[in-house]
C-alpha positions as CSV (number, residue, x, y, z in Angstrom):
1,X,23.3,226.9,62.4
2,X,22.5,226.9,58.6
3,X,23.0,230.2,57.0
4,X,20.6,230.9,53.8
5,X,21.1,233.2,51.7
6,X,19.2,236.3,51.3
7,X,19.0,237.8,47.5
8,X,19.8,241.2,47.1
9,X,16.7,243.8,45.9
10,X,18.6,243.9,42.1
11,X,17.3,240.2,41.8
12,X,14.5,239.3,40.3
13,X,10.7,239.2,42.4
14,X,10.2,235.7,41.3
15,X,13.9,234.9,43.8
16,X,12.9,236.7,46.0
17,X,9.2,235.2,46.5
18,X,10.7,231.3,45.7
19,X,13.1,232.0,48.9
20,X,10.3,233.7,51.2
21,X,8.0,229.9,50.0
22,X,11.3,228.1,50.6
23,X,11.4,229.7,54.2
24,X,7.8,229.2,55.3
25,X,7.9,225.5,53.7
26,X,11.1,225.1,56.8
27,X,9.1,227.0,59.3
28,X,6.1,224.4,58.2
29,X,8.0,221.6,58.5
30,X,10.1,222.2,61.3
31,X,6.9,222.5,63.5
32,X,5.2,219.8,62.4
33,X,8.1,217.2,62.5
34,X,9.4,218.4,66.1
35,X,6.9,219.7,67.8
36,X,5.0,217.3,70.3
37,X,1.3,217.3,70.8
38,X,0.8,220.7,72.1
39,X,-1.9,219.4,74.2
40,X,-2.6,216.3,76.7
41,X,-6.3,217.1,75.3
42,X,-5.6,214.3,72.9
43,X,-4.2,212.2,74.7
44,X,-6.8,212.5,77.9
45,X,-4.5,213.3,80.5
46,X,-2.2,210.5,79.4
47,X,-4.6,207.6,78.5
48,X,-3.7,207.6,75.2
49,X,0.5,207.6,74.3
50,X,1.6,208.2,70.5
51,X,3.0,204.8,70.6
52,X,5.6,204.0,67.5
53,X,6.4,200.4,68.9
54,X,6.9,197.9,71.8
55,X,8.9,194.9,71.5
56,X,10.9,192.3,73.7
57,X,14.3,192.2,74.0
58,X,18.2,192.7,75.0
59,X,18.9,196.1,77.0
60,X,22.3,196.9,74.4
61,X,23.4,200.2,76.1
62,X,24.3,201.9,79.6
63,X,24.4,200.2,83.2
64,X,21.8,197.4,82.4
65,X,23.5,195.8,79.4
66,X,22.5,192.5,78.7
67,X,19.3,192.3,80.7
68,X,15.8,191.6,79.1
69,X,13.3,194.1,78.9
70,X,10.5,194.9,77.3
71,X,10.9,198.6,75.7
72,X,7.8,201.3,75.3
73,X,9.1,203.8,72.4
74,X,6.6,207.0,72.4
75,X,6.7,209.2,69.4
76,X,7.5,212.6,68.9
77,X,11.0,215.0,69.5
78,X,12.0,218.1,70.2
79,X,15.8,217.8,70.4
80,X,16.5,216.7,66.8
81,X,20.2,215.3,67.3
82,X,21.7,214.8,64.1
83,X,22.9,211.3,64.9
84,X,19.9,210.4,65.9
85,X,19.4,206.7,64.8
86,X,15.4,206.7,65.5
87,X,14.5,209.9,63.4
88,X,11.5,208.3,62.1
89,X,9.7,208.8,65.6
90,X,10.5,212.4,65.7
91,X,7.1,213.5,63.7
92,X,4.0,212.4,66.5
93,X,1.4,213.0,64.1
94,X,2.4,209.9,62.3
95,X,1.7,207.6,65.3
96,X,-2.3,208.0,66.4
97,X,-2.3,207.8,70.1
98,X,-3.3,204.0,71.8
99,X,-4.6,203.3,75.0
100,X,-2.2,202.1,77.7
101,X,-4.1,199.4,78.9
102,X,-2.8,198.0,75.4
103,X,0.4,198.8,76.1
104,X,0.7,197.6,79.7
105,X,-1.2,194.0,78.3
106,X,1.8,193.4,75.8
107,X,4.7,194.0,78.9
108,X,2.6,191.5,80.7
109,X,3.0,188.7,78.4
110,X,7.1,188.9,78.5
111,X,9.1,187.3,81.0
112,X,10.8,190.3,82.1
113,X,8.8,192.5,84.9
114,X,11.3,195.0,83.3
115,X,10.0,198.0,81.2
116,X,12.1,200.8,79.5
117,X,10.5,203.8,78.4
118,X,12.2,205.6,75.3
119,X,11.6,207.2,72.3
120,X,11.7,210.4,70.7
121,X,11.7,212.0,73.8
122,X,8.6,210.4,76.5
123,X,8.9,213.5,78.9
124,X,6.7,215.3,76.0
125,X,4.1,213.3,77.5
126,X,2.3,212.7,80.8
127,X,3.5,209.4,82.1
128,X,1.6,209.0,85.3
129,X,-1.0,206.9,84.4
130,X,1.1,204.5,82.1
131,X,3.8,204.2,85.5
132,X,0.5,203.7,87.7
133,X,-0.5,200.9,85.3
134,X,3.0,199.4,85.5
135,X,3.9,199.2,88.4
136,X,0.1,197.9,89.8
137,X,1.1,195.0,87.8
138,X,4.6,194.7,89.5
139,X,6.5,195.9,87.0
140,X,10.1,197.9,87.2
141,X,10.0,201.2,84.9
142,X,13.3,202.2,83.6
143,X,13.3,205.9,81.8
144,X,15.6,207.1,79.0
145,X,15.7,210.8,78.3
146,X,17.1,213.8,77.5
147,X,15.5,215.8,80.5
148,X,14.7,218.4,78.1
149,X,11.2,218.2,79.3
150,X,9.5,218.5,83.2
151,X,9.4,215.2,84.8
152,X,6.3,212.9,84.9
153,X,5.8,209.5,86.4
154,X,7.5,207.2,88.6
155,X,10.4,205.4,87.8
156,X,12.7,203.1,89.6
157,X,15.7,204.0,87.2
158,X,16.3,206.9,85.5
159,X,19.4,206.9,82.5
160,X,19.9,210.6,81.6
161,X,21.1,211.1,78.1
162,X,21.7,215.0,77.6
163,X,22.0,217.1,74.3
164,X,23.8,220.2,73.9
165,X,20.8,221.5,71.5
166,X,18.1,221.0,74.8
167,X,19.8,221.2,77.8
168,X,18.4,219.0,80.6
169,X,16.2,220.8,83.2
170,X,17.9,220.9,86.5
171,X,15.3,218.8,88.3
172,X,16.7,215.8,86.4
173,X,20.6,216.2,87.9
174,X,19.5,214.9,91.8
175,X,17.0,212.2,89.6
176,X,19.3,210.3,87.8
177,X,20.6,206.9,88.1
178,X,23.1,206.8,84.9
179,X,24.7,209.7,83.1
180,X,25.1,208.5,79.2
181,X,26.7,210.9,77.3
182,X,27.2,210.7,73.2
183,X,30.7,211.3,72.2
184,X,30.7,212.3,68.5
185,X,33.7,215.0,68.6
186,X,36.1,215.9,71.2
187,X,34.3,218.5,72.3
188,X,31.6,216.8,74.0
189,X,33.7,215.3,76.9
190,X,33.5,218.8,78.0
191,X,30.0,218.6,78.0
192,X,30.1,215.3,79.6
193,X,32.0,216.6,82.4
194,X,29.6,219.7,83.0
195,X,26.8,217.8,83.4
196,X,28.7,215.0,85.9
197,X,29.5,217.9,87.6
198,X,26.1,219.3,88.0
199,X,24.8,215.9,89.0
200,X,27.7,215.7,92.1
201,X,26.6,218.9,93.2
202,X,23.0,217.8,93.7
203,X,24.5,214.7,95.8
204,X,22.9,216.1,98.5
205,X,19.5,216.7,97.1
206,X,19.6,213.3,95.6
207,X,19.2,211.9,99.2
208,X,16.3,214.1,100.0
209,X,14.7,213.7,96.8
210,X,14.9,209.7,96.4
211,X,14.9,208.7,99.6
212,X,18.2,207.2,99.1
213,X,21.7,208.4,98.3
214,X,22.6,205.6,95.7
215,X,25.2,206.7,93.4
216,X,24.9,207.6,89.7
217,X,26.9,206.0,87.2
218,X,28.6,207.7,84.7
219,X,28.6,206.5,80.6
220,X,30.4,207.9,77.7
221,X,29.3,206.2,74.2
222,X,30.6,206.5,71.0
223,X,28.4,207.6,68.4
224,X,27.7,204.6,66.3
225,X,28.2,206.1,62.7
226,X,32.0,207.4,63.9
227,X,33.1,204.3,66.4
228,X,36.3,204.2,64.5
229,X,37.0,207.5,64.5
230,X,35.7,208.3,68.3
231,X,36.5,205.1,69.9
232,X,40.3,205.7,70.4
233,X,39.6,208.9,71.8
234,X,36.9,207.5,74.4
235,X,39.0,204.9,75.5
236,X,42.3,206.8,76.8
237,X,39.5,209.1,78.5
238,X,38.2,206.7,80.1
239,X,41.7,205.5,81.0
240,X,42.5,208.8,82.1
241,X,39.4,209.6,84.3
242,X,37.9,206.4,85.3
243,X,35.0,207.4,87.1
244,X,33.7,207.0,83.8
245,X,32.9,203.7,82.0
246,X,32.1,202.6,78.4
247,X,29.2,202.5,76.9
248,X,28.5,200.4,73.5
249,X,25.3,199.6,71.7
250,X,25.8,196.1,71.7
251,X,22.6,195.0,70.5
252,X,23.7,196.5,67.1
253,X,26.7,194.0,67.1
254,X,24.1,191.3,68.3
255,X,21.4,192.7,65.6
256,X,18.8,193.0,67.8
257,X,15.8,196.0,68.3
């Protein structure tokens, strides 16, 4: 956490005021980059999604690698990872809300009957009516998220991707499909492993819950800006405990969205 420094009474009124501005100008600007709409009110129950883009393409990451899809990315984050290679969705003021009959008519005109819903962070949002939409149209819905947020929607594949800063809510753990952890220091294959293990114990549930007791797959990924550095280190993991697999953003090495 970022320590400020506090001036001491001996300093001047005019420090002491410019640091008290300073700290309300953070407060300001913390809220309004990563807080979500506070209410569906705007966005009529889900109707309307703060949609930053959609676009055809390559799936580069996790379990379905390779595979086309055409990707939904909502606006607006609460997490706020550092890494974070998407920060300009965090804010979801800056992206008025659409109706989803406009975004279910541009999945529609791809190949794919594939949809991946990503963004920021889409559990901010009610998704039942978008999924609803979807999948009257035939359409396989494919969720990325932290699981910082309570579940909405159906989905027939859900990749959790958990951060230290937000800690997924347990209902996620018997929910998911694919584990993807970011590995940026050493420490996070601790976390990795803590929230594998959390997932295992809700085998059980998982069976109850889904219907099914299909297994979940378990990713570590390098973060992009340190692959050198991390990479090494993933790899003899991996090697070491291989019910994990690599993950890689390959549709950066293909230069693809």
């Amino acid at each position: 956490m970022q320590k400020f420094h506090i001036p001491s009474y001996s300093q001047s009124h005019f420090g002491t005021q410019h640091i008290l501005i300073s700290l309300l100008f953070l407060i300001f600007v913390s809220i309004s980059l990563m807080a979500p709409f506070s209410t569906y009110t705007l966005l009529e129950d889900g109707r309307l999604l703060p949609l930053v883009e959609s676009f055809y393409t390559i799936q580069g990451e996790g379990f379905h690698t390779g595979e086309a899809a055409f990707f939904i990315r909502l606006g607006g984050c609460d997490v706020g990872c550092s890494w974070c290679d998407a920060k300009e969705t965090w804010n979801p003021q800056l992206f008025p809300p659409v109706p989803i009959e406009r975004i279910v008519e541009g999945a529609l005109e791809c190949q794919a009957k594939s949809v991946v819903i990503t963004g920021g962070e889409p559990m901010n949002y009610p998704l039942d009516r978008l999924c609803a939409a979807l999948k009257e149209n035939g359409l396989k819905i494919f969720l990325e998220t932290s699981g910082s947020a309570p579940l909405s929607g159906t989905f027939d594949w859900i990749c959790l991707s958990p951060k230290r800063n937000a800690p997924p809510r347990e209902e996620f753990f018997p929910l998911a499909d694919e584990l993807k952890v970011i590995i940026e220091e050493h420490t996070d294959f601790i976390w990795a492993e803590e929230n594998k293990e959390k997932i295992i114990a809700a085998s059980k549930q998982r069976a109850s819950v889904r219907g099914w007791a299909e297994p979940c797959y378990f990713f570590l990924q390098p973060e992009w800006s340190r692959m050198k550095v991390v990479m090494p280190q993933v790899i003899e993991y991996v090697k070491g405990n291989p019910t994990w697999c690599i993950s890689l953003q390959s549709h950066k090495f293909m230069n693809i969205p």
